[in-house]
N, C-alpha and C positions, 0 to 999 in steps of 0.2 A: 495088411493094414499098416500104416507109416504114423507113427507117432513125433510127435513133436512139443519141446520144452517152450513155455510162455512167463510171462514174469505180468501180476496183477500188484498195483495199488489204487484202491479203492474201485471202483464200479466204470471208473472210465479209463483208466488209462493201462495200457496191456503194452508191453514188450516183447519181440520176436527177437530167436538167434540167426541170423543170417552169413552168410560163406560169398562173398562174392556178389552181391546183389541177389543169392537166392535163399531160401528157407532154408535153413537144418532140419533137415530129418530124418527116421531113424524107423530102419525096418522091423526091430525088436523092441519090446517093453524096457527088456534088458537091456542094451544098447544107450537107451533115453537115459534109463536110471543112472548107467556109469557116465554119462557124459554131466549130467546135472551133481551127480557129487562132485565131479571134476570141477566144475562152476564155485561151489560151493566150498570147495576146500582153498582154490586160488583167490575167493574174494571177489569176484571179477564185477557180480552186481552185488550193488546197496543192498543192507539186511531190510532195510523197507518194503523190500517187493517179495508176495507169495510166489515163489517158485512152483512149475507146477508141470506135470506130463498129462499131454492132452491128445487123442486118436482124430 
């Protein structure tokens, strides 16, 4: 299964991490986790958006 980080605010508007014009994604739960703290600890998106690991 390949999991992948998304970024939600409110019901319509959804954000993807993307590498080159393709998805990031990540073969382990674990994997996801450390890349989203990664995210998280650099600031990289607005604290406005739920962050979030989705299968």
């Amino acid at each position: 299964m390949l999991y992948r980080i998304v970024g939600k605010e409110g019901p319509r508007i959804v954000i993807q991490f993307m590498k080159k014009n393709v998805e990031l994604t990540f073969r382990t739960y674990r994997e996801a986790e450390d890349y989203l703290e990664k995210i998280r600890k650099e600031k990289v998106i607005p604290g406005k958006y739920k962050l979030e690991i989705v299968a």
